[in-house]
C-alpha positions as CSV (number, residue, x, y, z in Angstrom):
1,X,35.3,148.0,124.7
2,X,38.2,145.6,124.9
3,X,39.7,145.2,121.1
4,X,39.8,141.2,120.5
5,X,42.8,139.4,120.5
6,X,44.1,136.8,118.0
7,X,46.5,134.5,117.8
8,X,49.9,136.0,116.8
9,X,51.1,133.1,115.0
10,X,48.4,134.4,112.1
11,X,50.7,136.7,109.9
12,X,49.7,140.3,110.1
13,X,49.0,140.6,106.5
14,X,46.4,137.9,106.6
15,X,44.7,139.8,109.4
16,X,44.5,143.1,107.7
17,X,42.9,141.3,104.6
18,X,40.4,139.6,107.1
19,X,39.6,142.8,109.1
20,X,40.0,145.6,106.3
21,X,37.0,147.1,105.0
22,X,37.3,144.3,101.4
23,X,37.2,141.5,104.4
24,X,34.5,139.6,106.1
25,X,32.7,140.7,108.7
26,X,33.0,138.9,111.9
27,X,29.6,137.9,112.0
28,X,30.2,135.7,108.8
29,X,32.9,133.7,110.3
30,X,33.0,130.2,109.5
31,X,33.9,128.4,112.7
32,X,37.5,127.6,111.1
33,X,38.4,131.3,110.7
34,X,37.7,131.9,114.3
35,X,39.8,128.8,115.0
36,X,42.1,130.1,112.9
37,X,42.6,133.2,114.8
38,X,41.6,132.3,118.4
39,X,44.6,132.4,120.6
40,X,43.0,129.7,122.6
41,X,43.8,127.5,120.4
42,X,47.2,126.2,120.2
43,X,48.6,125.3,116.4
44,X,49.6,121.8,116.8
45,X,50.5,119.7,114.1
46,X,49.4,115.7,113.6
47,X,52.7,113.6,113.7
48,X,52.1,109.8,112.6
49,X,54.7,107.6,112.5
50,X,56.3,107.3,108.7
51,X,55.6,103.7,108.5
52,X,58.9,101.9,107.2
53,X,61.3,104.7,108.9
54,X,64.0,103.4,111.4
55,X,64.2,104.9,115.0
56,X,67.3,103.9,116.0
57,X,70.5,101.5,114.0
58,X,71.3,98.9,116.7
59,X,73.7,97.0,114.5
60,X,75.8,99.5,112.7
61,X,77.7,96.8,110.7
62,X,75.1,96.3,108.0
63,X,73.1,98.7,106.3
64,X,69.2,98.6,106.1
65,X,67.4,98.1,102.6
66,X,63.5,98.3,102.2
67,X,62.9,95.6,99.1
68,X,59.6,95.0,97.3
69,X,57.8,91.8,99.1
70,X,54.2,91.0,98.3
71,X,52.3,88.7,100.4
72,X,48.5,88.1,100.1
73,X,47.0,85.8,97.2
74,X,48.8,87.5,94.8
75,X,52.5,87.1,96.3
76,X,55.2,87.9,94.9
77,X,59.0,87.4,96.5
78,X,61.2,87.6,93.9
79,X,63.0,90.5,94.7
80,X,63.7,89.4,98.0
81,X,64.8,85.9,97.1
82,X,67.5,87.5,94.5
83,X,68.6,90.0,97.1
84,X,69.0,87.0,99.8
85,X,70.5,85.2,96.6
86,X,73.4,88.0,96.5
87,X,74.2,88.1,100.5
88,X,71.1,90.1,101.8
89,X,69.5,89.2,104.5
90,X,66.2,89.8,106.6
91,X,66.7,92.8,108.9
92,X,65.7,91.5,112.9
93,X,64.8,93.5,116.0
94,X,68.2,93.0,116.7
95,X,69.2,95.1,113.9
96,X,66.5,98.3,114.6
97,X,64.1,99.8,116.2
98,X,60.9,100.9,114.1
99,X,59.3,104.0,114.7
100,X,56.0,102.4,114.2
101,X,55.8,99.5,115.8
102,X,53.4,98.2,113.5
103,X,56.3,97.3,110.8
104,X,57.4,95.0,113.3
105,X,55.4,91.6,112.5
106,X,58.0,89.5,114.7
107,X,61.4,89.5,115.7
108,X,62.8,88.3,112.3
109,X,59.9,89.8,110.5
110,X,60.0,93.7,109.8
111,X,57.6,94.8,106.7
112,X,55.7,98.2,105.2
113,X,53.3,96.8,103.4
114,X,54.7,95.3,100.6
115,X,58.2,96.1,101.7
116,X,60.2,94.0,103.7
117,X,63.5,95.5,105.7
118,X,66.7,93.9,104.8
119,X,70.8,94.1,105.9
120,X,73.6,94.0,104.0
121,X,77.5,94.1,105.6
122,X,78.2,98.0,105.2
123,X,81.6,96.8,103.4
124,X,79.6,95.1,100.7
125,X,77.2,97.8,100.2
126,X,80.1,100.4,100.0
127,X,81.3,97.8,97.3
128,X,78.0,97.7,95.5
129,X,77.6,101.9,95.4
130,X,81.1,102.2,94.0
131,X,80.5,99.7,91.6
132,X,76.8,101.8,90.8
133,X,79.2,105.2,91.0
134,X,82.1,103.8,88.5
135,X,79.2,102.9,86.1
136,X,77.4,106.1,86.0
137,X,81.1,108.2,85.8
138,X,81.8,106.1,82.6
139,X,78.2,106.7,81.2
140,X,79.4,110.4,81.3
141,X,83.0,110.1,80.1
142,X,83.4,111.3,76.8
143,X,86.8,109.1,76.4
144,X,85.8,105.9,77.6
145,X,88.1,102.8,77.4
146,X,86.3,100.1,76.1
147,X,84.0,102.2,73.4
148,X,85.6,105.6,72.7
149,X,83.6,108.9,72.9
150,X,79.9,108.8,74.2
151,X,77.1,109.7,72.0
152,X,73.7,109.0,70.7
153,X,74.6,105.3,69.4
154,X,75.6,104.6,73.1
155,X,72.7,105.6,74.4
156,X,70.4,104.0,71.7
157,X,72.6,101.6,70.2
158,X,69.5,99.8,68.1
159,X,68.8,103.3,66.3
160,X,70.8,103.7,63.5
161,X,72.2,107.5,63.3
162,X,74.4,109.3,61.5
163,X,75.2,113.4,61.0
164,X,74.7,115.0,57.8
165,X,74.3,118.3,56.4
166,X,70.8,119.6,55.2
167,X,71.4,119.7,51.5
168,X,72.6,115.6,51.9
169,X,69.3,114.9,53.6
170,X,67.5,117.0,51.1
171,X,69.0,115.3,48.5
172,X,67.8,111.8,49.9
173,X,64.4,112.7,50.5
174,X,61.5,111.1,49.1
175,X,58.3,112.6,49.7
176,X,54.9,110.7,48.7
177,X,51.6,110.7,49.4
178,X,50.2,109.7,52.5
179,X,46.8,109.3,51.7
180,X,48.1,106.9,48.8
181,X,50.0,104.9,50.5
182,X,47.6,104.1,53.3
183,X,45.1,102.5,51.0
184,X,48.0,100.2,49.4
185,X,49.4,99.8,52.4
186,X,53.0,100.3,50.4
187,X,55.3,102.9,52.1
188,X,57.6,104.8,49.5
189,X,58.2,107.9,51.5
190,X,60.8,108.9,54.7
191,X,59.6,112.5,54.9
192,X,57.2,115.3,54.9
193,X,56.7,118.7,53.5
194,X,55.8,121.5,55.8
195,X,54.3,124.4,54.4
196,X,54.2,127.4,56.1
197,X,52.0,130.2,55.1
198,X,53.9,133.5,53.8
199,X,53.0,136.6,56.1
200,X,51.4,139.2,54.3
């Protein structure tokens, strides 16, 4: 009696838990485990066009820029209007070719959904990602020119912090009742007491 074949694509360790004496008998098969390992049937997967993705740059001097868009009832084309407002402009089919040709409304008009494809000269766009890269160095730089060493007043500069040792905040502690001060409504306290059971 010929021994069945099965696909070889299924890893060997997968078969010998499906055909060892813990696995399931053939007769209890659901039909995708005998797809699974039928060799007839050829593993191929399902490739849909990413809507929004550009096939091919026809015009090299700009770069390309998906930007929020809304249209419907509730539109919304603010972010668009700034970006045209700062030398952005709308991407043609001039400019690209879409790999799903339904992002391409008309020749001047290429969305994804709420996202509309824009172009920008590469020379200002290098100029706008140094300017993005120069800020995040100096967020980083602990000797910064215009404000001296980073820390946690830069980052927060409406909390008010300072560094002090425990006794000092010890000593400026006022602890009160909570209960108490909920029913007045009058907060006197800025901290709490823990208390930790001692281990027997």
């Amino acid at each position: 009696m010929a021994q069945p074949q099965f696909d070889p694509a299924v890893p060997p360790n997968t078969l010998k838990q499906i055909l060892g004496p813990d696995g399931i008998p053939p007769s209890q098969w659901n039909e995708e485990l005998r797809d699974l390992l039928s060799p007839s049937i050829a593993a191929r997967p399902l490739h849909l066009p990413e809507s929004g993705r550009i096939k091919t740059v026809l015009n090299k001097e700009y770069v390309y820029y998906l930007a929020f868009d809304r249209c419907g009832s509730d539109a919304r084309h603010e972010r668009v209007e700034q970006l045209r407002a700062a030398g952005w402009q709308y991407a043609t089919t001039k400019d690209v070719e879409m790999y799903s040709k339904d992002n391409v409304k008309n020749e001047n008009e290429i969305r994804s959904g709420d996202r509309r494809l824009m172009k920008i000269p590469v020379q200002r766009w290098k100029e706008i990602r140094k300017a993005q890269n120069l800020a995040a160095l100096d967020l980083i730089n602990p000797r910064r020119q215009d404000t001296g060493p980073m820390g946690i007043g830069n980052m927060s500069p409406e909390l008010n912090t300072q560094v002090v040792d425990s006794e000092e905040m010890r000593s400026r502690a006022v602890v009160s009742d909570a209960a108490q001060e909920l029913l007045t409504g009058e907060i006197r306290g800025n901290a709490s007491v823990a208390r930790i059971p001692k281990e027997k």
